[in-house]
N, C-alpha and C positions, 0 to 999 in steps of 0.2 A: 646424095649427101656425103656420103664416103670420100668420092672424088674433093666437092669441097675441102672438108675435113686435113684431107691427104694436102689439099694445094694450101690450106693456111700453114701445115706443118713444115711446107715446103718454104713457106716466106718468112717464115719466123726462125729457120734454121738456116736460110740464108743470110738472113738481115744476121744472125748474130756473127756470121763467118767474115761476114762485109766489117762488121765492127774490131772483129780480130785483127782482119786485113789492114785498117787505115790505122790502127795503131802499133804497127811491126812497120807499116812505110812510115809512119810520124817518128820512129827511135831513127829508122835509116836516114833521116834526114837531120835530126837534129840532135844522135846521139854520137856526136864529138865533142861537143859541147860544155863545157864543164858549168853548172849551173853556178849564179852568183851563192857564195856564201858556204861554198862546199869544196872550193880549193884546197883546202889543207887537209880533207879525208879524201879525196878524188880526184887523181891525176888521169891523163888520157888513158894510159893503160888499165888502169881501172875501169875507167869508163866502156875500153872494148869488152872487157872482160864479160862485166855487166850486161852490153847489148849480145854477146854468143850467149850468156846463161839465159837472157831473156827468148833469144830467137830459141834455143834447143829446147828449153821447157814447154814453149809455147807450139813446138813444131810436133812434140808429145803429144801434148792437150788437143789438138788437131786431129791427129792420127786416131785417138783417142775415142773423143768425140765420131768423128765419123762412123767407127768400129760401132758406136753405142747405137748411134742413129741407126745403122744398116741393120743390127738387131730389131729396134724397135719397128723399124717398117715391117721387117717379116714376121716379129711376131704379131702386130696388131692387123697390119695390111694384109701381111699372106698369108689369113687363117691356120696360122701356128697354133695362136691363145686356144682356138675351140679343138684342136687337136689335143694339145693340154690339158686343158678343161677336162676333157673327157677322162683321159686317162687320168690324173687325180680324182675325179669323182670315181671312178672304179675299186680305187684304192681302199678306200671304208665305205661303210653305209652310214658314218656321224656326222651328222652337222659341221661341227665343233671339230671336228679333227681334219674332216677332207679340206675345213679351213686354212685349217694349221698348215697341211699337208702343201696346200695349193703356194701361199705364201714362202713358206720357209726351204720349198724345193726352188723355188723363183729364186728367190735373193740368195739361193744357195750357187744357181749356175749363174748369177751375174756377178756375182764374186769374183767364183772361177774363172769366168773369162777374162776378168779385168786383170788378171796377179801378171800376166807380161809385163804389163804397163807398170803395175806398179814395182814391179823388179825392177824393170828397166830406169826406171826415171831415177831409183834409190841406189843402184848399185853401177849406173853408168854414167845419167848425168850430175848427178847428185856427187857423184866421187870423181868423178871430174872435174869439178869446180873445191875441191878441198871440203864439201860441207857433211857429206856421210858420216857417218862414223858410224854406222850400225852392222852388226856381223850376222852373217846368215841364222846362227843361231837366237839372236833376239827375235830378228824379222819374222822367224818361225813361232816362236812363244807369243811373242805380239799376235799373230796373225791366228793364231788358234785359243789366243785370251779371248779377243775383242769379235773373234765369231760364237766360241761360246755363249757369252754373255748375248751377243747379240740374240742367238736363238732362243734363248733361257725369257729375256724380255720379251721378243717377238710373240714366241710361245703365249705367254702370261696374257699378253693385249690382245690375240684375237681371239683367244680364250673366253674374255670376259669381255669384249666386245658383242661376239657372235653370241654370247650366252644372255646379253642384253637387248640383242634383234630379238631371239626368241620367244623371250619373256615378255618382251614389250612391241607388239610388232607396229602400234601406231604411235607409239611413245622415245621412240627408243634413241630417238635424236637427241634429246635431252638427258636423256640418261647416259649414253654414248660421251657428249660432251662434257658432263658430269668428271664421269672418270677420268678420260684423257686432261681434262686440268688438273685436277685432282693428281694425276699418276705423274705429271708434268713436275708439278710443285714439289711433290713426295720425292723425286728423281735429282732433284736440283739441291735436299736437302740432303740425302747420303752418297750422291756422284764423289763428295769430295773425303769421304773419311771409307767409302768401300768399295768404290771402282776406279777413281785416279789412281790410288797406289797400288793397284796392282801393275800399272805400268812405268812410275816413276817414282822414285823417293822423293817425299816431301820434307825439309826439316826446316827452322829458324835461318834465318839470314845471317850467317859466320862471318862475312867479312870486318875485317876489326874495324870500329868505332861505326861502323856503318847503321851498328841495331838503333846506338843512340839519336843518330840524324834521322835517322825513319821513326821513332817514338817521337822528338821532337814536334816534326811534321807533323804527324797522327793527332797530337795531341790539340795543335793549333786547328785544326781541322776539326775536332770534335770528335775522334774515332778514336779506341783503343788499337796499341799497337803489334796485338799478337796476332793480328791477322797477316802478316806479309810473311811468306814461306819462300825457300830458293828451292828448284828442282834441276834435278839430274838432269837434263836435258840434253848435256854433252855426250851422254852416253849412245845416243843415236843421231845428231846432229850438230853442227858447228851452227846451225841458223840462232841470232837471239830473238826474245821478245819476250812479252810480261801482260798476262790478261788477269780476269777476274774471274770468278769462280764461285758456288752455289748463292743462298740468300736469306737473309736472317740471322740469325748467330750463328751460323756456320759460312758466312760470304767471307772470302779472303783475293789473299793477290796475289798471283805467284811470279817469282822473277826467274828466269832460264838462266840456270849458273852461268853459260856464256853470256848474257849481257852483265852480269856480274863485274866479271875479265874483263871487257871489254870498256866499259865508262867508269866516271870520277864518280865519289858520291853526290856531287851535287845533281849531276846529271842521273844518276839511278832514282833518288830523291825527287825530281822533276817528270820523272816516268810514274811515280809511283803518284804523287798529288794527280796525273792525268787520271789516272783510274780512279781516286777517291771521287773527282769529278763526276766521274758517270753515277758513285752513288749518293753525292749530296746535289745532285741536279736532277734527281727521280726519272733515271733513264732508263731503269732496270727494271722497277714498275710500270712504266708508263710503255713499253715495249710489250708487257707480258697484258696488261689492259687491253691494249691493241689486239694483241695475240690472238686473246682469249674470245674476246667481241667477232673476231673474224673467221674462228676456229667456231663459236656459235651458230653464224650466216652459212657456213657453209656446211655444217651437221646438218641443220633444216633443209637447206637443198639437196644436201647427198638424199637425204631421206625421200624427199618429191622425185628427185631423176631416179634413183635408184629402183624404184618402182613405174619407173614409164616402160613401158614396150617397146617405146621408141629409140632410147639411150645403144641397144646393142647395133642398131638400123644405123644407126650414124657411123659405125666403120662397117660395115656391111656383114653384121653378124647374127647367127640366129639367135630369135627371141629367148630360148629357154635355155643360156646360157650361165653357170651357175652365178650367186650373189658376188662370190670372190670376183669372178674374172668381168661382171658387173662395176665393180669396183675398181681394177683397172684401166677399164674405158672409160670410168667414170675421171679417174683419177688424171687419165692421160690427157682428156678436153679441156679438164679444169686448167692444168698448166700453160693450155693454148690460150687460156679463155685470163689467165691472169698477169699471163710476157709483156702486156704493156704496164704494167705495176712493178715492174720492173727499177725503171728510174726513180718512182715517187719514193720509194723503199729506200733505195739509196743515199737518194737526198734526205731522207729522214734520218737515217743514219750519220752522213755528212753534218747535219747540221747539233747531232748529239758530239759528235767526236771533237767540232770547235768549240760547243760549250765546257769542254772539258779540256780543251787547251786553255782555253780564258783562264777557268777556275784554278790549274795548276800555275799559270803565270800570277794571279793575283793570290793566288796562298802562296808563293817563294817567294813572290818579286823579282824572279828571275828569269823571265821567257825564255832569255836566251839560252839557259842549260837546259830546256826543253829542246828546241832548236838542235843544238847541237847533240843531244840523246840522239833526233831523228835521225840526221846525218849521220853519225856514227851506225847507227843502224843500217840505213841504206846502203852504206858503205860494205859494212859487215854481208851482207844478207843480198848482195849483188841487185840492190833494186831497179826496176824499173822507173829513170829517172823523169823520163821524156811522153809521158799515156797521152794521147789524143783526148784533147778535151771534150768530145762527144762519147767516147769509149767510156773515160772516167764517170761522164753525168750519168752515165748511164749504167754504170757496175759499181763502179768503185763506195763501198761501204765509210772509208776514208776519204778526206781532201789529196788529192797527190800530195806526195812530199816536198816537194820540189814549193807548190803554192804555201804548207802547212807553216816551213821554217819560214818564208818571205812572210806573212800574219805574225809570228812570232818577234820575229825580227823588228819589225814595225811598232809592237807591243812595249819592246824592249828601248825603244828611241822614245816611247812616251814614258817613258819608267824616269828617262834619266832627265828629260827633259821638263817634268812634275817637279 
């Protein structure tokens, strides 16, 4: 079974290398190309520009990758984990801590290994393309907030995870998932008023007359308009863009002071109706519905394999292996066991991010200042203009851009022609 095991990991980490592959030969062939309708942000020289940041980021993400994989084969494959195992079980005689212990020293050395890469890609390629702007000293504060916190959380969940095996030991699935939505929800209510700002100022949208075109909007749309904030974001990047953020009366929208600079207001305005989209088309529930239903099915099953004898036998491990490293092979199958869910996911996503192009063209009447937002984006933010359409169906969260503005555009000729 091992062997098995080993050769699906091997086809599922080739298939996605092969999918890298045909879309880096799909730029090389058709990224000269200036797509219709992007002429006047995207000259060829732009365009090469575009396909080196795409090839060098992606030649990272590779190198990357591989590094991770080569780890994971040896620790799962070459009896690393039960070397591990052991020696964190040595470490306390507590349940509850040799948990903690076993987790928080893991995610502690895959951290540390990863910071080449992520130096590299923020202080070489990053600052080679003009988009850096972060100084070694944020990079450092950043990097020692967000593992704080990290361990602080980590800590807290297997805490009261493992304290829930205990307690419940045929129950505990349910209770397990209890909390994790529960902790999910709770997470999504104070992310945006005690742990965003410790990495970026939040304030009100300064640009002049701009509050009033965004109340406007808001108001036709149904929503009050103290939720849209602009963040610092230039402070570590030249990249723009604009998401959304917790949920309930605390959900808002934030805009990256660089797309600020960077578009008109009609076109910030048309960024911002996409996002109301997503929450007057109940994508943001219906996402967390899903979630939750899913995160259910498979608490019941971690529970049944968790307890097989057989689950450590499938990488060729011994049976009395503690719960935690249990829980890593358990962890590690399921992600083989769910890589064809891969595209449905996406396409589910795709098919949220058009409903909420529609929504913002038919609350402006303007598609095309959406349209031309993307593009100026793309432009900004050296996109990849040119994804392999099999690439795309099958990662891409978004419609490429390139199809998104040509929908828009489209929208925009029945606007005028109505």
């Amino acid at each position: 079974m091992k062997l098995a095991i080993f050769s699906l990991f091997a086809i599922i980490t080739a298939f996605s290398y092969w999918l890298r592959h045909i879309n880096l030969e799909h730029l090389k062939r058709h990224g000269s190309e200036v797509p219709e309708g992007f002429e006047n942000e995207i000259d060829e020289e732009k365009l090469r520009k575009s396909s080196a940041y795409t090839f060098d980021s992606s030649r990272l993400g590779l190198w990357s990758s591989l590094f991770d994989n080569a780890l994971l084969v040896l620790f799962l494959f070459g009896g690393v984990i039960t070397v591990y195992d052991g020696f964190v079980s040595g470490l306390s005689n507590s349940y509850i801590l040799s948990a903690i212990l076993f987790f928080l020293i893991l995610t502690w050395m895959q951290t540390i290994l990863g910071i080449p890469f992520d130096l590299y890609g923020t202080f070489r390629i990053e600052a080679r393309y003009g988009f850096n702007t972060t100084t070694a000293r944020i990079w450092v504060v950043d990097f020692l907030k967000s593992q704080t916190i990290g361990a602080v959380l980590l800590t807290f969940l297997i805490s009261v995870v493992f304290w829930l095996i205990h307690w419940s030991p045929q129950q505990w699935w349910i209770w397990v998932w209890g909390f994790m939505a529960f902790f999910s929800l709770f997470m999504m209510f104070i992310s945006p008023y005690l742990i965003e700002p410790l990495f970026n100022k939040y304030e009100p949208v300064s640009e002049p007359g701009l509050e009033d075109e965004i109340r406007s909007m808001m108001e036709k749309a149904g929503l009050k308009a103290g939720k849209v904030l602009q963040m610092d974001a230039s402070r570590r990047s030249r990249h723009s863009n604009a998401y959304f953020t917790g949920i309930g009366k605390v959900k808002r929208i934030v805009l990256y002071d660089t797309l600020i600079k960077q578009m008109s207001h009609g076109e910030i305005v048309a960024v911002l109706a996409h996002e109301i989209g997503h929450w007057k088309k109940g994508h943001i529930w219906k996402r967390l519905l899903v979630a939750e239903v899913m995160a259910l099915a498979g608490s019941w099953l971690s529970f049944r394999l968790l307890g097989w004898s057989g689950l450590p036998e499938l990488l060729g491990l011994p049976t009395e292996i503690s719960l935690p490293a249990r829980m890593v092979v358990l962890g590690f199958v399921a992600s083989l066991v769910m890589f064809p869910m891969t595209p449905f996911s996406a396409w589910r996503s795709r098919c949220h991010e058009r409903e909420a192009d529609r929504y913002a063209a038919d609350l402006t009447g303007r598609p095309q200042d959406l349209a031309s937002a993307l593009i100026k984006m793309s432009a900004e933010n050296l996109s990849n203009l040119f994804t392999h359409p099999f690439y795309a169906n099958f990662y891409y969260s978004h419609p490429p851009v390139v199809q998104r503005v040509k929908t828009l555009q489209e929208w925009a000729n029945e606007y005028e022609k109505a």
